[in-house]
PDB file of N, CA, C, O and CB in Angstrom:
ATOM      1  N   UNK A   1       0.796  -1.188   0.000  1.00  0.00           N
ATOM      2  CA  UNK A   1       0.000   0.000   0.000  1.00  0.00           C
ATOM      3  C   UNK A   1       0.844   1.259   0.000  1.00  0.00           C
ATOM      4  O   UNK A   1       0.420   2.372  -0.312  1.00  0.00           O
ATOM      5  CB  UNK A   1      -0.909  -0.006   1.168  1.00  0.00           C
ATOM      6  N   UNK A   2       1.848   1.028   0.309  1.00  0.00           N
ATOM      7  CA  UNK A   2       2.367   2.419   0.215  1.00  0.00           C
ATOM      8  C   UNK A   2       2.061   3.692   1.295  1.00  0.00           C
ATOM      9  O   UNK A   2       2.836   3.786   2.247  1.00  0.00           O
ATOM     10  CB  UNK A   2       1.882   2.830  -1.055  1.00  0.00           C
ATOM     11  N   UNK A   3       1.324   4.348   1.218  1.00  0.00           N
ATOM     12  CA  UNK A   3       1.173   5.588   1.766  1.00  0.00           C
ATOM     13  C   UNK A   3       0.374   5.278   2.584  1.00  0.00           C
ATOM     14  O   UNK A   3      -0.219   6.238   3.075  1.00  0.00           O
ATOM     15  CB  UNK A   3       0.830   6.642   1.031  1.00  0.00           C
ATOM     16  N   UNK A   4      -0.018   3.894   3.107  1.00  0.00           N
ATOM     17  CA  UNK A   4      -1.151   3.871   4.455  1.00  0.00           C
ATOM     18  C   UNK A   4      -2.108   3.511   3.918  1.00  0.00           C
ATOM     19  O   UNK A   4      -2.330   3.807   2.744  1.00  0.00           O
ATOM     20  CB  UNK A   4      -1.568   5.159   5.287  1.00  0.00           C
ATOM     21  N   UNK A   5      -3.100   2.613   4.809  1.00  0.00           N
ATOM     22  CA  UNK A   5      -4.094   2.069   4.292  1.00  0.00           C
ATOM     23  C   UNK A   5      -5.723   2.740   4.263  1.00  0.00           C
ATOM     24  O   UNK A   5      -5.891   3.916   4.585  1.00  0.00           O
ATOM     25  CB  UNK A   5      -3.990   0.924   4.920  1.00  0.00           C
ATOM     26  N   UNK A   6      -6.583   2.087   3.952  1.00  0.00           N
ATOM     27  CA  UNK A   6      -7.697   2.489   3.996  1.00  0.00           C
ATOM     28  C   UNK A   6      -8.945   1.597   3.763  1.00  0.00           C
ATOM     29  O   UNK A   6      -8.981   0.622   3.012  1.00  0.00           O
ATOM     30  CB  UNK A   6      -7.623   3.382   3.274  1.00  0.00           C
ATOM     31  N   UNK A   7     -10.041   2.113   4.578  1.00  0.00           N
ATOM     32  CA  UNK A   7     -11.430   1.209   4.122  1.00  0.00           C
ATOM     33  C   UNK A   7     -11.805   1.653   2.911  1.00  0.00           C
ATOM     34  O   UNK A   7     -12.322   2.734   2.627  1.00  0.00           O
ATOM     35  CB  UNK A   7     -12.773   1.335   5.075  1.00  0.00           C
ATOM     36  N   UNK A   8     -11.393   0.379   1.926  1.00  0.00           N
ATOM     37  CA  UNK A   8     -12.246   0.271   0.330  1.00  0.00           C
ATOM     38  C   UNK A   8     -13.857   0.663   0.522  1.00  0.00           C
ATOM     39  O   UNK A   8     -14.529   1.135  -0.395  1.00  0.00           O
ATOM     40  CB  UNK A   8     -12.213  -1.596  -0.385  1.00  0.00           C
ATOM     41  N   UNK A   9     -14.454   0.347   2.083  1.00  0.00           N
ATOM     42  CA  UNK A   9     -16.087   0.676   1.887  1.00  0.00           C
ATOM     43  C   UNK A   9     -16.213   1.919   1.703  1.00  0.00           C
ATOM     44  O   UNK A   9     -17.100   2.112   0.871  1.00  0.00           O
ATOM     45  CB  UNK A   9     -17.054   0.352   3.034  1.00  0.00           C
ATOM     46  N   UNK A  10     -15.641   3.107   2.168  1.00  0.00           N
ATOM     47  CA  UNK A  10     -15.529   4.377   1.915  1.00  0.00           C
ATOM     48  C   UNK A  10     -15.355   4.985   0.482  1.00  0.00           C
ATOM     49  O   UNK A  10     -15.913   5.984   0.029  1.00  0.00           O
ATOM     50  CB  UNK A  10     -14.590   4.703   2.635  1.00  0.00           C
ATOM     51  N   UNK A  11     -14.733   4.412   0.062  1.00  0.00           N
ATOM     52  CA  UNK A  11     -13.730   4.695  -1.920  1.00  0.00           C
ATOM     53  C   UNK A  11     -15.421   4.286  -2.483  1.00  0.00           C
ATOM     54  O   UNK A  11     -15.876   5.055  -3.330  1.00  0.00           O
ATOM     55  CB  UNK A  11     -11.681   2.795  -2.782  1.00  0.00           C
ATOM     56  N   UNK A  12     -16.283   3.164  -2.047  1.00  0.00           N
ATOM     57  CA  UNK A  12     -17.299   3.207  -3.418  1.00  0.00           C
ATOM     58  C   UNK A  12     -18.335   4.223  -3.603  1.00  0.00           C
ATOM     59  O   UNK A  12     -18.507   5.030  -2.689  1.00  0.00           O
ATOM     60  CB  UNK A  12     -18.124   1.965  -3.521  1.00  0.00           C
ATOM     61  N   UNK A  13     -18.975   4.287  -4.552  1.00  0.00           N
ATOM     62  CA  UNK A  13     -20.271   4.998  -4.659  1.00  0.00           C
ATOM     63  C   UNK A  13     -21.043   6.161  -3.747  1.00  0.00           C
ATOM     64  O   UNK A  13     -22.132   6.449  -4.245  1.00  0.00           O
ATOM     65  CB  UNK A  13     -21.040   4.037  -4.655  1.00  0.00           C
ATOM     66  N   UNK A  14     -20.864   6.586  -3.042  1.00  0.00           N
ATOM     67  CA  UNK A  14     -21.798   7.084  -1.775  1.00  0.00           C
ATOM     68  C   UNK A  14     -22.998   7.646  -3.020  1.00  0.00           C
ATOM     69  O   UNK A  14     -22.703   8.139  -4.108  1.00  0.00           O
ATOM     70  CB  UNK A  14     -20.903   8.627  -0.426  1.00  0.00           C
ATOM     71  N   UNK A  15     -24.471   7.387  -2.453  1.00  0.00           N
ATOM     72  CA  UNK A  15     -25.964   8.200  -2.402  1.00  0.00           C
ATOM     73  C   UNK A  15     -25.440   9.649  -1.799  1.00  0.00           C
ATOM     74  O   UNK A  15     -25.121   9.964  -0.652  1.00  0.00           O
ATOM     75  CB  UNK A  15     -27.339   7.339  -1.191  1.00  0.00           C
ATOM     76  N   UNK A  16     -25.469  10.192  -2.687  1.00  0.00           N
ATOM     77  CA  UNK A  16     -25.502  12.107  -2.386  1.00  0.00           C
ATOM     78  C   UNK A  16     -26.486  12.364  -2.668  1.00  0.00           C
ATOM     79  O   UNK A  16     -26.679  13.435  -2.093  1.00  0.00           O
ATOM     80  CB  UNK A  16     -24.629  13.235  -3.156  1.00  0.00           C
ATOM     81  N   UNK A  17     -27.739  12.002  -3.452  1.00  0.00           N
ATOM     82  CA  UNK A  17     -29.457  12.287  -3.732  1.00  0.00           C
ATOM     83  C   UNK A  17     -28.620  13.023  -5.293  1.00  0.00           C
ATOM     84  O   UNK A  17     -27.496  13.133  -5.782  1.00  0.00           O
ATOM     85  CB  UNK A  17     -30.748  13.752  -2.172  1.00  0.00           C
ATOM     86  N   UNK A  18     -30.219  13.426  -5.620  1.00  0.00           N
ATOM     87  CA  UNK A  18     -30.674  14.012  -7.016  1.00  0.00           C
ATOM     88  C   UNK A  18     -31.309  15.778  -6.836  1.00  0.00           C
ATOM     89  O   UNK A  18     -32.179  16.396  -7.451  1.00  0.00           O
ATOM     90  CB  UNK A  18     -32.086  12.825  -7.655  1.00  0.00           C
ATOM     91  N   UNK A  19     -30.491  16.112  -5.819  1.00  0.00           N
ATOM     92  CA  UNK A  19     -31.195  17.494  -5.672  1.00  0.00           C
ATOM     93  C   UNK A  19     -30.385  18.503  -6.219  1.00  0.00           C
ATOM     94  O   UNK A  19     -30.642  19.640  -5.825  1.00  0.00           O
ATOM     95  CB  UNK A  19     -31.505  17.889  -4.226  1.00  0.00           C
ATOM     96  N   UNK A  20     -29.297  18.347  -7.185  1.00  0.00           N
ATOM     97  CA  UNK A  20     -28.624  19.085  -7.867  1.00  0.00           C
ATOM     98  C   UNK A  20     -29.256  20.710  -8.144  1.00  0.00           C
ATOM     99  O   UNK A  20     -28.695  21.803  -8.058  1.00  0.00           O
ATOM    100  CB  UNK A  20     -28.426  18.266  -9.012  1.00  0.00           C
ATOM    101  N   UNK A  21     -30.557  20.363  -8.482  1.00  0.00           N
ATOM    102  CA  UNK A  21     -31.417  21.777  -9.007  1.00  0.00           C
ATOM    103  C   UNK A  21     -31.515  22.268  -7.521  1.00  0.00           C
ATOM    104  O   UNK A  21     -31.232  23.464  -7.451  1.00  0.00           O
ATOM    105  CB  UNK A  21     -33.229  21.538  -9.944  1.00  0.00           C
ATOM    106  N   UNK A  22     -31.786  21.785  -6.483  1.00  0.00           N
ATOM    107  CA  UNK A  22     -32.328  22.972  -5.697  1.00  0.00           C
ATOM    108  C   UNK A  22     -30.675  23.875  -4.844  1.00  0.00           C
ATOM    109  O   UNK A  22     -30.601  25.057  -4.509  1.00  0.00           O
ATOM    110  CB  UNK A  22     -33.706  22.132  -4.284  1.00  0.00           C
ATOM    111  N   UNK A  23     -29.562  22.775  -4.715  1.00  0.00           N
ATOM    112  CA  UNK A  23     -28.520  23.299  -4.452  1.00  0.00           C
ATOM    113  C   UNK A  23     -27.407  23.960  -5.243  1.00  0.00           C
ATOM    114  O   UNK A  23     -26.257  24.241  -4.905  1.00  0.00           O
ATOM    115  CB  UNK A  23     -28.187  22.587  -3.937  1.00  0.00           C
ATOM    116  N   UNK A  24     -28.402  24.227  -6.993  1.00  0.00           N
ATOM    117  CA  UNK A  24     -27.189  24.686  -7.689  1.00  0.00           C
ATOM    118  C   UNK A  24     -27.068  26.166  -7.662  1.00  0.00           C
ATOM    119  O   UNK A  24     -28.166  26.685  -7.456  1.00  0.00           O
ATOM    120  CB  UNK A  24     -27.173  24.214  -9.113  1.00  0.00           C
ATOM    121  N   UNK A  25     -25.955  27.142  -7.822  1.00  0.00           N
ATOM    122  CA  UNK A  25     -25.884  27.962  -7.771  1.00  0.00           C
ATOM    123  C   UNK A  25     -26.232  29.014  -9.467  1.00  0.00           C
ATOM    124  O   UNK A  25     -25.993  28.615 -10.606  1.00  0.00           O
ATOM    125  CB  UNK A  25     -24.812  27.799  -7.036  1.00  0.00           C
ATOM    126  N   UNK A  26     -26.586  29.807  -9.235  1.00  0.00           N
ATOM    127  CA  UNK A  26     -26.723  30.222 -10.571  1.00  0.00           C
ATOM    128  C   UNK A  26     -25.861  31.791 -10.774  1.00  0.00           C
ATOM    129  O   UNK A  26     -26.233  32.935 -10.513  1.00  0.00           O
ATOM    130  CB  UNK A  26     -28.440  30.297 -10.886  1.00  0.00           C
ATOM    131  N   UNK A  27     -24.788  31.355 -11.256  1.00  0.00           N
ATOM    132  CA  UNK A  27     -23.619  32.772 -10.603  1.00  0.00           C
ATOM    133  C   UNK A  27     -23.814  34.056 -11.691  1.00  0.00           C
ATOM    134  O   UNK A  27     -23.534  35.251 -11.598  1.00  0.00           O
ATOM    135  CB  UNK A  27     -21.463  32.216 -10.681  1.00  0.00           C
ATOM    136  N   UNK A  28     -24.335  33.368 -12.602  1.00  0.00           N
ATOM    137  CA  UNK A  28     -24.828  34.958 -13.533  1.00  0.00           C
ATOM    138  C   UNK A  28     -26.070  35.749 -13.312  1.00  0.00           C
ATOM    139  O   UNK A  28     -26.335  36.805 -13.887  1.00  0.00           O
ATOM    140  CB  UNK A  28     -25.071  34.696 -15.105  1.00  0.00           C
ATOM    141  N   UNK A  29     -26.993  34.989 -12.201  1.00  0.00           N
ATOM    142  CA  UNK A  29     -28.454  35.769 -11.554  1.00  0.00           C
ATOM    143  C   UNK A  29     -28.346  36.775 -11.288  1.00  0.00           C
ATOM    144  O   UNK A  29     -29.413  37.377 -11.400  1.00  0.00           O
ATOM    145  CB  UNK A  29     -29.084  35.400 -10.424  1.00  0.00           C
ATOM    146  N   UNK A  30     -27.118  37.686 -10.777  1.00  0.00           N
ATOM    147  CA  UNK A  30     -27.155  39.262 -10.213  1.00  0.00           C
ATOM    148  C   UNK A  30     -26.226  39.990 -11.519  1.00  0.00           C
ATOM    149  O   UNK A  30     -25.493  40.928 -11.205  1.00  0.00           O
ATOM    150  CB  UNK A  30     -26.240  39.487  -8.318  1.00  0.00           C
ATOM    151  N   UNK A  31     -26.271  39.526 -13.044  1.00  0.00           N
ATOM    152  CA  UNK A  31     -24.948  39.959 -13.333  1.00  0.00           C
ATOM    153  C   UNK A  31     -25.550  41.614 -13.962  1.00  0.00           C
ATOM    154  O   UNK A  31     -26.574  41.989 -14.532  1.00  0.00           O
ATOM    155  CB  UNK A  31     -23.992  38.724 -14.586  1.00  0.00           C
ATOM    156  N   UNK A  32     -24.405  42.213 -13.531  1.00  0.00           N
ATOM    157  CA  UNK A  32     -25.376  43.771 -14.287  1.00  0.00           C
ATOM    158  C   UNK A  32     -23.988  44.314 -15.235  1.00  0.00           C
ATOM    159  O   UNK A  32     -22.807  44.296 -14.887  1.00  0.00           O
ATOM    160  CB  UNK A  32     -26.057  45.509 -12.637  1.00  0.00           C
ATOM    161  N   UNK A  33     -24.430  44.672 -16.210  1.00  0.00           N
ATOM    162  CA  UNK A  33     -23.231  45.620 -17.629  1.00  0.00           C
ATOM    163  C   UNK A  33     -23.303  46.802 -16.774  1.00  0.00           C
ATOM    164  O   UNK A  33     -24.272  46.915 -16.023  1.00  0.00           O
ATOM    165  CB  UNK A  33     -23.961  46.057 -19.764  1.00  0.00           C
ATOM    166  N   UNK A  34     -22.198  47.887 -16.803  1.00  0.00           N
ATOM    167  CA  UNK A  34     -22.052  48.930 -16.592  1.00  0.00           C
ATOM    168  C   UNK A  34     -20.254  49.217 -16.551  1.00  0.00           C
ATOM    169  O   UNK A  34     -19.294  48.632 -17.053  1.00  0.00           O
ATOM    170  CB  UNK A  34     -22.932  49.150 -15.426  1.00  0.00           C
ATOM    171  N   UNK A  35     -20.425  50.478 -15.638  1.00  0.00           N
ATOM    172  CA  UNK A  35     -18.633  51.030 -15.130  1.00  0.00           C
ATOM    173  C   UNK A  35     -18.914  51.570 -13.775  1.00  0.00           C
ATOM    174  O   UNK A  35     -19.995  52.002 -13.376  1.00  0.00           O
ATOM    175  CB  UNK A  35     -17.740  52.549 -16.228  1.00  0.00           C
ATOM    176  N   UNK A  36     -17.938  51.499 -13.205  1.00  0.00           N
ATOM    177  CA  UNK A  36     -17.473  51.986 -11.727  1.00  0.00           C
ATOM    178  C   UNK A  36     -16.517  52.795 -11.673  1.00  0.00           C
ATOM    179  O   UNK A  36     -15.367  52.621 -12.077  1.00  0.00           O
ATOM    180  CB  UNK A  36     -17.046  51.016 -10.865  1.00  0.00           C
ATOM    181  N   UNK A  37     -16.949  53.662 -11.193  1.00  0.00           N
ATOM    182  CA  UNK A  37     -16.053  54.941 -10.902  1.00  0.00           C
ATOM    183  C   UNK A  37     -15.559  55.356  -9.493  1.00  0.00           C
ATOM    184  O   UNK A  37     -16.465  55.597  -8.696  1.00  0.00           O
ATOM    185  CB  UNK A  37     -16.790  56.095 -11.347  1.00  0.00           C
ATOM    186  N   UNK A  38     -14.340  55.478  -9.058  1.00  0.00           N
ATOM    187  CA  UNK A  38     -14.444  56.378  -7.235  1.00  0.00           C
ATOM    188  C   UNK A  38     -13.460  57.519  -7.557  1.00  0.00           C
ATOM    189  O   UNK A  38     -12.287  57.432  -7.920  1.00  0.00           O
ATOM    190  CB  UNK A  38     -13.654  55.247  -5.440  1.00  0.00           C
ATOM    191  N   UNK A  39     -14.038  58.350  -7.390  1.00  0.00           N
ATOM    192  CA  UNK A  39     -13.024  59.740  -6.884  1.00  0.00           C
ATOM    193  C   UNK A  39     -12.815  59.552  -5.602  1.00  0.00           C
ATOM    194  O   UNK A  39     -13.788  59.148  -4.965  1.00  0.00           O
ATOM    195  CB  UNK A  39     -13.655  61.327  -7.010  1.00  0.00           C
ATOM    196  N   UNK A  40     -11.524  59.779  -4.856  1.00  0.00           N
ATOM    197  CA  UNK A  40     -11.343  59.559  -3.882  1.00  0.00           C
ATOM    198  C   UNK A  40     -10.631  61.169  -3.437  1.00  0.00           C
ATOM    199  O   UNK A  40     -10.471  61.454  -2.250  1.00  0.00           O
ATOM    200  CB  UNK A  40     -10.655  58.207  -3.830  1.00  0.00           C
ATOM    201  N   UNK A  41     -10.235  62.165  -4.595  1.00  0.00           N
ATOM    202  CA  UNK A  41      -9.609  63.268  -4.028  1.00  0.00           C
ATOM    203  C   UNK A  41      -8.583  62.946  -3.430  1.00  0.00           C
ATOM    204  O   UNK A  41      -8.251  64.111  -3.214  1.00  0.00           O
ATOM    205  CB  UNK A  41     -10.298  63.949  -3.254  1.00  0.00           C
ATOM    206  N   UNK A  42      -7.377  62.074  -2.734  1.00  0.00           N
ATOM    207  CA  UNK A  42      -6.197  61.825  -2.801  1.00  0.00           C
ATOM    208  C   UNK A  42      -5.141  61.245  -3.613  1.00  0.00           C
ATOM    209  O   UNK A  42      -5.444  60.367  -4.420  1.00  0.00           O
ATOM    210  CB  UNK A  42      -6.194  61.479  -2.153  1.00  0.00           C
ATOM    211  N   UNK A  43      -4.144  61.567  -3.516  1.00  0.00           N
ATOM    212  CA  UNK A  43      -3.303  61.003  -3.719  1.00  0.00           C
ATOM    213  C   UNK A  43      -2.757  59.802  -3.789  1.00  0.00           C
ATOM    214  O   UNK A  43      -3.053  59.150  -2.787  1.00  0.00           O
ATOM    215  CB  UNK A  43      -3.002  61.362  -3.389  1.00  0.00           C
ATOM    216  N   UNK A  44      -1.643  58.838  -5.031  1.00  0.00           N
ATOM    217  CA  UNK A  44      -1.648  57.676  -4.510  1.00  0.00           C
ATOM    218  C   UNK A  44      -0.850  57.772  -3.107  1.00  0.00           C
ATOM    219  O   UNK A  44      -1.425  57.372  -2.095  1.00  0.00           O
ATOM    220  CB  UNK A  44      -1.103  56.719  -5.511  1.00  0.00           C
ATOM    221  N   UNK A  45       0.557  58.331  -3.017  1.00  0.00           N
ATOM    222  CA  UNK A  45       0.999  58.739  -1.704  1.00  0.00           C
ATOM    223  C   UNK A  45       0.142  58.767  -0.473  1.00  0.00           C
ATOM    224  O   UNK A  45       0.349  58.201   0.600  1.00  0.00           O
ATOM    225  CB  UNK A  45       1.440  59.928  -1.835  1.00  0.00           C
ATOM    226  N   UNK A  46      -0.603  59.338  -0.741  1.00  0.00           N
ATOM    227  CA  UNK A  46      -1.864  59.761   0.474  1.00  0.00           C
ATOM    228  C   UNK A  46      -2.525  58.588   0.558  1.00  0.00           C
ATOM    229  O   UNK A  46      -3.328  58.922   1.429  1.00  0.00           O
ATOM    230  CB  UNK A  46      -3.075  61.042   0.095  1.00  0.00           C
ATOM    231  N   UNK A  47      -2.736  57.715   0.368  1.00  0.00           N
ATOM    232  CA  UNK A  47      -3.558  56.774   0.068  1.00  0.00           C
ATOM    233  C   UNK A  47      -2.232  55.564   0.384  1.00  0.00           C
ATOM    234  O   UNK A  47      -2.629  54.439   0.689  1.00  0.00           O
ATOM    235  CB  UNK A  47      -4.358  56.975  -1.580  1.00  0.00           C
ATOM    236  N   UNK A  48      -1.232  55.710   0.338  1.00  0.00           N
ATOM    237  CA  UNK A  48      -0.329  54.526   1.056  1.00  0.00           C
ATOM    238  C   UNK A  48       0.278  54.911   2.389  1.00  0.00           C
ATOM    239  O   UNK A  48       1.016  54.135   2.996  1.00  0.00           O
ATOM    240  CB  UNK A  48       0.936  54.092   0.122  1.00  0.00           C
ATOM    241  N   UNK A  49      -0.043  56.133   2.847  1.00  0.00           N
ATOM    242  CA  UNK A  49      -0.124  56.648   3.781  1.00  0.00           C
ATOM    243  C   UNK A  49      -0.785  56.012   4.941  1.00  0.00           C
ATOM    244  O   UNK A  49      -0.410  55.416   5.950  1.00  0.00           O
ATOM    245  CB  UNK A  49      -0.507  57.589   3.456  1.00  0.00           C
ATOM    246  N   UNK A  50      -2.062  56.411   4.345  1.00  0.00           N
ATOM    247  CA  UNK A  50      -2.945  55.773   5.329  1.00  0.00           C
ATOM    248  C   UNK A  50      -2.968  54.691   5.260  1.00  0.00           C
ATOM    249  O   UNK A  50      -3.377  54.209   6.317  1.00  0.00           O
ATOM    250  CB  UNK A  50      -4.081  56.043   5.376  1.00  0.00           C
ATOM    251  N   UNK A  51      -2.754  54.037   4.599  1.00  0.00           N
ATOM    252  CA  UNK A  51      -2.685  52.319   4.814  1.00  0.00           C
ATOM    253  C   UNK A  51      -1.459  51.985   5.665  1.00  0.00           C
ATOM    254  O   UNK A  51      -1.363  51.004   6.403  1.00  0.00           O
ATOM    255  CB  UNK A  51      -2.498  51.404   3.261  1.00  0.00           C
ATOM    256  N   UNK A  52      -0.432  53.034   5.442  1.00  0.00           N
ATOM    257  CA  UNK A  52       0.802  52.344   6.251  1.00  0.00           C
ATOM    258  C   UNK A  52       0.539  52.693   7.889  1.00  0.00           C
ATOM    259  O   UNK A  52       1.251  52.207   8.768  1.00  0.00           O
ATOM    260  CB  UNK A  52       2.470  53.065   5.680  1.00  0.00           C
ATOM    261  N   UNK A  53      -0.413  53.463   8.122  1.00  0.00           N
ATOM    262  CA  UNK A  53      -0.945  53.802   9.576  1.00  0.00           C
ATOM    263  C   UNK A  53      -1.492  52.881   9.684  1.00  0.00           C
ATOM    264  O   UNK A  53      -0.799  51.974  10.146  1.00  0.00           O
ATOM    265  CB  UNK A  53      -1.753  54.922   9.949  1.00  0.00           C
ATOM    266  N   UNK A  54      -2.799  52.551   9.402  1.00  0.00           N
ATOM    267  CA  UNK A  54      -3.483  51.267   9.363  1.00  0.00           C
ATOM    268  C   UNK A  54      -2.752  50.211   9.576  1.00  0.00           C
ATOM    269  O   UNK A  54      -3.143  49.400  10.416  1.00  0.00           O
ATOM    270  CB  UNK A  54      -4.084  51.041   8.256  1.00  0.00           C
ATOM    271  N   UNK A  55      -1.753  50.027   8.995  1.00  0.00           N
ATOM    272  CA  UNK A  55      -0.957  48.449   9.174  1.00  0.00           C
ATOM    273  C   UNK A  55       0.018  48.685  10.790  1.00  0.00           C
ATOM    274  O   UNK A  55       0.529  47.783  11.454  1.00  0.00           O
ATOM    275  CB  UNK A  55       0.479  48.074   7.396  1.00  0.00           C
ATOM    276  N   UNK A  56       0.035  49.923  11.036  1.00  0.00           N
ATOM    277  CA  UNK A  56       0.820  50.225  12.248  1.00  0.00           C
ATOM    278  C   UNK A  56       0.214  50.143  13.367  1.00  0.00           C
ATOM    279  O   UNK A  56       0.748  49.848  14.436  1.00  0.00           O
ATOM    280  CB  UNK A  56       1.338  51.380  12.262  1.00  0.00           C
ATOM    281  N   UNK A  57      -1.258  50.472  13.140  1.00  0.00           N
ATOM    282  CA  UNK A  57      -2.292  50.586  14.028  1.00  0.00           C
ATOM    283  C   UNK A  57      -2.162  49.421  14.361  1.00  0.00           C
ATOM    284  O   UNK A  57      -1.475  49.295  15.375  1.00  0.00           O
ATOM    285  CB  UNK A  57      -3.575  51.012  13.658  1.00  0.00           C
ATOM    286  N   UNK A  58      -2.743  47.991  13.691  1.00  0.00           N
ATOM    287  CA  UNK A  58      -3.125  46.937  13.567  1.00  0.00           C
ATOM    288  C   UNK A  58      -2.233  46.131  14.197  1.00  0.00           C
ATOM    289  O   UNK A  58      -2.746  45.228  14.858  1.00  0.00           O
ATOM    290  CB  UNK A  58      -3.380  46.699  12.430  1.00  0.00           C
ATOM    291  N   UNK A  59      -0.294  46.230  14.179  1.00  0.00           N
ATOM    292  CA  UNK A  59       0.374  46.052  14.611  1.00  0.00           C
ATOM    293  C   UNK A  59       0.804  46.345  15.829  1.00  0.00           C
ATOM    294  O   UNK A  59       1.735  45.659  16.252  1.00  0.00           O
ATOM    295  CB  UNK A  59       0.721  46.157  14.039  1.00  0.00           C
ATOM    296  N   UNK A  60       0.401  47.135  16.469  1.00  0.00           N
ATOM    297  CA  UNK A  60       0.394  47.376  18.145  1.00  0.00           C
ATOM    298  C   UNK A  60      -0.891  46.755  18.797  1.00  0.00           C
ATOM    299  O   UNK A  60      -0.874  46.468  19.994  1.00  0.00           O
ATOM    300  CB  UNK A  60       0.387  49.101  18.560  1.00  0.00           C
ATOM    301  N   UNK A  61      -1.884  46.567  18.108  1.00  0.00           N
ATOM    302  CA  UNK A  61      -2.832  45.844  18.786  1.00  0.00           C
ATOM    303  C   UNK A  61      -2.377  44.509  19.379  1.00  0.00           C
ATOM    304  O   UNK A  61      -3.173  43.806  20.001  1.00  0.00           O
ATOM    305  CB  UNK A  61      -3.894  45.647  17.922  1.00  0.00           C
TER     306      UNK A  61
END
C-alpha cells in the first residue's frame, strides 16, 4: 500500500441524492453591464499613507 491504508467501503459509490437543481448555484443571476467609478480626491501617496498607519495601528494591537 504504500502511503497507508484504507477502508475500500468508503472509496465506493456514496448516495448524495438528485437534488442538484435545488442546491445549484446560478452565478450569472445578479450579473449587471455597466462602469465603476471612485473619486477619492487623494493622492496615490496619500492613500499609502494611510494604509501604512493602518498596518501600524493593527500592529500594536
Amino acid at each position: 500500500m504504500g502511503f497507508g491504508s484504507y477502508d475500500e467501503s468508503e472509496q465506493r459509490q456514496q448516495d448524495v441524492g438528485d437534488d442538484e437543481e435545488e442546491t445549484a448555484v446560478n452565478v450569472h443571476e445578479h450579473d449587471h453591464d455597466g462602469e465603476m467609478t471612485t473619486e477619492t480626491g487623494s493622492s496615490t501617496d496619500e492613500l499609502l499613507g494611510q494604509l501604512q498607519e493602518i498596518k501600524e495601528q493593527t500592529d500594536e494591537e
